[in-house]
N, C-alpha and C positions, 0 to 999 in steps of 0.2 A: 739534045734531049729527046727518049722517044715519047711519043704521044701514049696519052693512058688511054686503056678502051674504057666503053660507053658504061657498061657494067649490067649486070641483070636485074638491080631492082630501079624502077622508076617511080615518079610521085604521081598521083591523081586524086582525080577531087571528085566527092561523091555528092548525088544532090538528092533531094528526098523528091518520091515520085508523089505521095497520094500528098502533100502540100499545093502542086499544082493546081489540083480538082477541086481545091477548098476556097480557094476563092480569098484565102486571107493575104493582109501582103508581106513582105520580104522571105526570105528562101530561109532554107538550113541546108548546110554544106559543111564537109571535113575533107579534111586533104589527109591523106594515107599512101603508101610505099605496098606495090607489088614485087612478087620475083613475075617477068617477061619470058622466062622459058620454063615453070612449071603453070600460069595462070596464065593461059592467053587468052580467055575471052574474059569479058566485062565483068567487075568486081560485082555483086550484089548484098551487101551486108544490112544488117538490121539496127540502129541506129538510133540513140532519143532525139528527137525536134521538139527542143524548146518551145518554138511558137504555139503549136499543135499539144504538147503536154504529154507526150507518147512515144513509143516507139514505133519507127516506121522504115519503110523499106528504104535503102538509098541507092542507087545504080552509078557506076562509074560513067562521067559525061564528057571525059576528055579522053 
C-alpha cells in the first residue's frame, strides 16, 4: 500500500489577542483549515468573542 502525502491544507486554532488584556476569564478560540503553500505566515482573521460581545482580532497560535 503506498503511503498518502501529508497534503496542503492543515488545521489550526485561532485565539483572540485583545481578550488577554481584559482581564476577563476563559479564552475564545476557533479551529480553521489553511492551504501551507499559498499562506505561510500566521493566519490573522477577525472574529466575534462571545465573552467580550464583539468582534476581535484572532491570530493563529499553533
Amino acid at each position: 500500500m503506498a503511503k498518502k502525502s501529508k497534503g496542503n491544507r492543515i488545521q489550526v486554532i485561532l485565539e483572540c489577542t485583545e481578550h488577554k488584556d481584559s482581564g476577563l476569564p476563559g479564552t475564545s478560540r476557533y479551529i480553521t483549515y489553511k492551504n501551507r503553500k499559498t499562506t505561510t505566515e500566521r493566519l490573522e482573521l477577525k472574529k466575534f468573542n462571545p465573552i467580550m460581545k464583539k468582534k476581535t482580532v484572532h491570530k493563529e497560535i499553533k
